[in-house]
C-alpha positions in Angstrom: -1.1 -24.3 -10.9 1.7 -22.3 -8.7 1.7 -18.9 -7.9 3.6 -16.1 -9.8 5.8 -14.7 -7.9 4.3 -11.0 -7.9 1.2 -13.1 -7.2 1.5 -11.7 -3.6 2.2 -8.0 -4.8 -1.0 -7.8 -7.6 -3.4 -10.1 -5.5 -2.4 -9.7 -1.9 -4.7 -11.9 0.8 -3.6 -9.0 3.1 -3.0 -5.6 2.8 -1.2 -3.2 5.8 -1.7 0.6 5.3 1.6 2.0 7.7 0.1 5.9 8.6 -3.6 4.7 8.0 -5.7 7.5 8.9 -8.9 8.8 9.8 -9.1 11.4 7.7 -10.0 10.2 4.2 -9.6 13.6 2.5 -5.7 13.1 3.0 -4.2 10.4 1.2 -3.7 8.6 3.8 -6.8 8.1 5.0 -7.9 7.7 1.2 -6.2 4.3 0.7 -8.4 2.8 3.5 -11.6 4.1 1.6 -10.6 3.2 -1.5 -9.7 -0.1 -1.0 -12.4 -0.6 1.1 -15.1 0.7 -1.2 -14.4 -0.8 -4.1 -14.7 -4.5 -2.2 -11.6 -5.7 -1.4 -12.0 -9.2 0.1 -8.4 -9.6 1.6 -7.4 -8.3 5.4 -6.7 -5.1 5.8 -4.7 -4.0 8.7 -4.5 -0.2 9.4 -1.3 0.4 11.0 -0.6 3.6 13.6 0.3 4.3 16.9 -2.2 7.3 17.0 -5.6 5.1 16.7 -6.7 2.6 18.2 -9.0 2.0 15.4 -9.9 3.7 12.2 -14.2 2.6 11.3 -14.3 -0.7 12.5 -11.0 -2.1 12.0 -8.8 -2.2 14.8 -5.4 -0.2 14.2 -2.4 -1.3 15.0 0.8 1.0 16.3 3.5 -1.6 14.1 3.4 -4.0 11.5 5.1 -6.3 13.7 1.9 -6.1 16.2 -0.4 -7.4 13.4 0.6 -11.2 14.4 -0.5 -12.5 11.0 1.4 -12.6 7.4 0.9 -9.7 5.6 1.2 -9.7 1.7 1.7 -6.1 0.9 2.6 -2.8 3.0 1.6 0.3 1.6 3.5 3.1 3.3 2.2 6.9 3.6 4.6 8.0 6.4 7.2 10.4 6.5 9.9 10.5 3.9 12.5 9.8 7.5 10.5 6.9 8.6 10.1 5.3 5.7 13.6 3.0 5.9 13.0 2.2 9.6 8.9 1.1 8.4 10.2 -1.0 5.5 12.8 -2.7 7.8 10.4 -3.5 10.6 8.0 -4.5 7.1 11.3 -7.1 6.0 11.4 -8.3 9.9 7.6 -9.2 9.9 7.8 -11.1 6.8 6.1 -8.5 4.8 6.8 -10.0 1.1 6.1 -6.6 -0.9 5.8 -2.5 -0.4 4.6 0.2 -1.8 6.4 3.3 -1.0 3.7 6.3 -1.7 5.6 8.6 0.9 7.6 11.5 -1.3 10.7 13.2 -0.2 13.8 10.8 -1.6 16.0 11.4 -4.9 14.4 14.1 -6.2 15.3 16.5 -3.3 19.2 15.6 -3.5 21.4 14.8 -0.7 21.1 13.0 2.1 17.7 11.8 1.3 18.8 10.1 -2.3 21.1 8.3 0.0 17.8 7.0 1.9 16.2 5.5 -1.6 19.7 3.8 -2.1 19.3 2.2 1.0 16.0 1.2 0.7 17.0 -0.6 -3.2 19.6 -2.2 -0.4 17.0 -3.3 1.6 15.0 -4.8 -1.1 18.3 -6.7 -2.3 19.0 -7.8 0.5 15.9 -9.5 2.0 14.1 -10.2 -1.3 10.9 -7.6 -0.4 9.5 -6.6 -3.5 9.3 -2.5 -3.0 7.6 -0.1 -5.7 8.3 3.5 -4.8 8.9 5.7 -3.3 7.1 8.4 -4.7 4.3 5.6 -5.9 1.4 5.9 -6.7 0.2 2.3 -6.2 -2.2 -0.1 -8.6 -5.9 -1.1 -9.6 -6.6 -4.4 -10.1 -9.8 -4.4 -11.2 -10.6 -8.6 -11.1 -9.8 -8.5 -7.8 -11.0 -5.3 -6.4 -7.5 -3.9 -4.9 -7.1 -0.5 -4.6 -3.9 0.1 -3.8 -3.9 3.8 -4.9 -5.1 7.0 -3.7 -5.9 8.0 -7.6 -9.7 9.4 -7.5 -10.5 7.0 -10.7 -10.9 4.4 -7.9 -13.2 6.7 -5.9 -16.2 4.0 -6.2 -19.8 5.9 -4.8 -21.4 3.3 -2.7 -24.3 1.6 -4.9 -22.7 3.2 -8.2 -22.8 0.8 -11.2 -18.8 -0.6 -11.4 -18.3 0.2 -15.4 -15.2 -0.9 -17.7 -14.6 1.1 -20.6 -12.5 0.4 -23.3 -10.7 2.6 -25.0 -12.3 3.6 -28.8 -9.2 1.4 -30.5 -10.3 -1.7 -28.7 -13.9 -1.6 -29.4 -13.8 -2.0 -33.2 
């Protein structure tokens, strides 16, 4: 059966975090223990010039560096690196993006001129990109935390429960 196109974007094989961090109070470093905890079988590439590795995953400083295809970027950087990221992201071959960095449209000016040219960028090489201001996706099936919502926090050895909402369980 052939992929969806958003197959890559929902169910990534490999995941890069650009401004992966050590610190997983910050949300930053949250994404890597998220997506790590709850099981995610895919690569995941932490990406930052200031590590040399974060755990035991080596970091790289660029996406570009990785040297293997990366499904989906997720980008925690600042709001003035984001365009530069996601056009180094587009020259990797990075198919999708998640934009979780803040700091665009909703402060006027010059920066909603930077979202524009990141909807620009997306038109113009085909990269699917959520955000910015995202706040990512769970998919459950598959074990992707692509968010830095506690609801994902998993406790290691915690039962993994689905609840359905009282409408659905009549």
């Amino acid at each position: 059966m052939p992929k969806h196109p958003l197959d890559t974007f929902f169910s990534p094989d490999s995941i890069a975090i650009i401004g992966a961090s050590r610190d997983d109070k910050k949300i930053p470093g949250m994404l890597l223990t998220f997506l790590r905890r709850n099981g995610f079988a895919g690569e995941v590439y932490p990406v930052n010039p200031s590590y040399d590795s974060i755990g035991d995953l080596r970091c790289y400083p660029s996406i570009a560096s990785i040297g293997a295809p990366v499904d989906l970027a997720i980008v925690i950087i600042p709001a003035r690196a984001v365009l530069p990221a996601l056009q180094e992201c587009a020259a990797a071959g990075a198919k999708n993006a998640i934009v979780i960095s803040s700091g665009f449209a909703e402060e006027g000016g010059e920066r909603a001129g930077i979202q524009a040219e990141i909807a620009q960028l997306a038109n113009r090489t085909g990269m699917r990109i959520s955000g910015p201001n995202a706040e990512g996706f769970y998919n459950e099936p598959q074990r992707i935390a692509a968010t830095f919502s506690p609801t994902v926090d998993v406790k290691p050895d915690a039962p993994r429960l689905l609840v359905s909402p009282p409408s659905l369980m009549r």
